[in-house]
C-alpha positions in Angstrom: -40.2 -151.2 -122.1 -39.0 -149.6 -125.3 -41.1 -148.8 -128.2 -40.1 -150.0 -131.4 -38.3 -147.3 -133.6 -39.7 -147.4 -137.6 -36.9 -147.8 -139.9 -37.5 -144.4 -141.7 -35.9 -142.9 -138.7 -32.8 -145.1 -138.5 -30.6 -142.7 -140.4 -31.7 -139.9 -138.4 -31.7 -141.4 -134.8 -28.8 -142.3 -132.5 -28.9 -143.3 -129.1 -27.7 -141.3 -126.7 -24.9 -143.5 -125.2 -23.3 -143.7 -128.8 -20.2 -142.0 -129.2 -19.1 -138.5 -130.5 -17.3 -140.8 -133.3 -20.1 -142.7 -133.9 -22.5 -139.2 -134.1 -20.2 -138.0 -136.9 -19.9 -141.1 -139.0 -24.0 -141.1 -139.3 -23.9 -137.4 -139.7 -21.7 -137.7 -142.6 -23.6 -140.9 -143.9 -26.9 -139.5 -144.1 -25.8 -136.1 -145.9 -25.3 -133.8 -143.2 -29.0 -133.9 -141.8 -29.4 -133.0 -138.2 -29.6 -136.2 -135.7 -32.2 -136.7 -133.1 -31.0 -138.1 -129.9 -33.2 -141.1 -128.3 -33.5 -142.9 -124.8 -33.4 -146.5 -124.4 -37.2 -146.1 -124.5 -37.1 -144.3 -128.0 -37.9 -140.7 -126.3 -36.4 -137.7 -128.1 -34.3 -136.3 -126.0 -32.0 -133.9 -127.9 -31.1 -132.7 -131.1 -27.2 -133.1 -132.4 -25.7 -131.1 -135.4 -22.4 -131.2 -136.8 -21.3 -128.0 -135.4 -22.8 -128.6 -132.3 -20.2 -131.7 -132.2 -17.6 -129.7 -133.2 -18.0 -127.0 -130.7 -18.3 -129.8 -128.4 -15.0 -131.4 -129.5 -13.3 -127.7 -129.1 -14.3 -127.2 -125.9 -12.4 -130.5 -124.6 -14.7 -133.5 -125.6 -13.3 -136.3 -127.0 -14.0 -138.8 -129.9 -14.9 -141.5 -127.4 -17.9 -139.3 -125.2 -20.9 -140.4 -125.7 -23.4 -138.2 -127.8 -26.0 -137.1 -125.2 -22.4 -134.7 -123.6 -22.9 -132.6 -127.3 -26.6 -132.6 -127.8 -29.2 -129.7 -128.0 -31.4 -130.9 -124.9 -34.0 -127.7 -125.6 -34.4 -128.2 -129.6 -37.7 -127.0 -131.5 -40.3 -129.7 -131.5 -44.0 -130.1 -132.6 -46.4 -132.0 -131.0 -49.9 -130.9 -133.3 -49.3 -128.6 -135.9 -52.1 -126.5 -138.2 -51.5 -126.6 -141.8 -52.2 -122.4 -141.3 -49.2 -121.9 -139.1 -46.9 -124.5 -140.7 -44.9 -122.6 -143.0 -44.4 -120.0 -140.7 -43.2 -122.6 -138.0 -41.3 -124.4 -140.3 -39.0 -121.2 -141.4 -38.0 -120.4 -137.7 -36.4 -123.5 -137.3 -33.0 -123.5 -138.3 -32.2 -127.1 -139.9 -34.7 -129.9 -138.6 -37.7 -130.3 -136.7 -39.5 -133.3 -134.8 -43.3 -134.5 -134.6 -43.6 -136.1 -131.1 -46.5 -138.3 -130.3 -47.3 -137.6 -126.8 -44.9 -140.2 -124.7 -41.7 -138.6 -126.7 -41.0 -141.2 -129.5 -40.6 -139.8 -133.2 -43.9 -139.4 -135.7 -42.3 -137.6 -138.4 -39.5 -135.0 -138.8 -39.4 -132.3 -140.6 -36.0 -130.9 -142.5 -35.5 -127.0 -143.1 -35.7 -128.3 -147.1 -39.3 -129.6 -146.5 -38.1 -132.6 -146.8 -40.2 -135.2 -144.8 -39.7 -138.2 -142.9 -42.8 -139.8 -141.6 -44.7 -143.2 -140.8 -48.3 -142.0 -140.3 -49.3 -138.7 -142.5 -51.9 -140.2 -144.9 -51.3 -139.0 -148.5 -53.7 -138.2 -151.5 -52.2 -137.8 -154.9 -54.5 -135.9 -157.6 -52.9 -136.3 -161.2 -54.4 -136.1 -164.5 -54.8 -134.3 -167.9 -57.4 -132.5 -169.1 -60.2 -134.8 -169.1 -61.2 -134.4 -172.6 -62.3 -137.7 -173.2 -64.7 -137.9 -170.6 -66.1 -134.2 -171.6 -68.9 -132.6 -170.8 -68.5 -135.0 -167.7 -65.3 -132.9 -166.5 -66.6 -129.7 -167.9 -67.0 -129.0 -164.0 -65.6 -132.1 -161.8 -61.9 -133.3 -162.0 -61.4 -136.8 -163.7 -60.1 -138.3 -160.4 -63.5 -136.6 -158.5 -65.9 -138.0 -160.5 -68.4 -141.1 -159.5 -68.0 -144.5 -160.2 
């Protein structure tokens, strides 16, 4: 039984029976970003670059082969991360990185740019001014902060 893929990751996913042809035309599409090679099941299987396709193409692959023959099988991945060793994980990678959940399908992943494709990291936004309005209330306590 496959588990359903989320659309975030459509751009950045190919199955691995695609072609070496089709690998390059969703390369170029989604502006050069590394793609992560899936099973029928949705497991995360490998990673595939642009060069690694064209060092695959060089050494005798052709258009036609499917993806999986040109994919990093042993690519950096992350299963639970801390927010103290993130950065310092993040910059050892050298282009993108997956969030596995623990059968192998896709949480989130993780581009050397910081930029960040997920479907479950919960977010919390704190904007304001300066609160002078509501002074002496925010004296101490951030607008947003503050009781009902």
């Amino acid at each position: 039984m496959s588990s359903h893929l989320p659309s975030v990751f459509s751009e950045y996913t190919i199955n691995y029976r695609s072609s070496i042809r089709e690998s390059i035309a969703k390369i170029n599409s989604n502006g050069g970003h590394t793609l992560f090679v899936l099973d029928n099941s949705n497991v995360v299987i490998g990673s595939l670059t642009d060069g690694d396709l064209r060092r695959s193409l060089l050494t005798g692959s052709t258009l036609d082969d499917h993806c999986i023959d040109a994919a990093f099988s042993e690519f950096h991945r992350f299963s639970t991360i801390t927010e103290a060793n993130f950065y310092s994980e993040i910059n050892s990678i050298h282009t993108a990185v997956p969030f596995l959940h623990h059968d192998g399908t896709l949480s989130s992943i993780i581009y050397k740019d910081h930029a960040l494709l997920s479907t479950s990291i919960p977010v919390f936004i704190l904007a304001g001014g300066r609160g002078k309005r509501l002074r002496p209330l925010t004296s101490e306590t951030p607008k947003p902060l503050l009781p009902n």
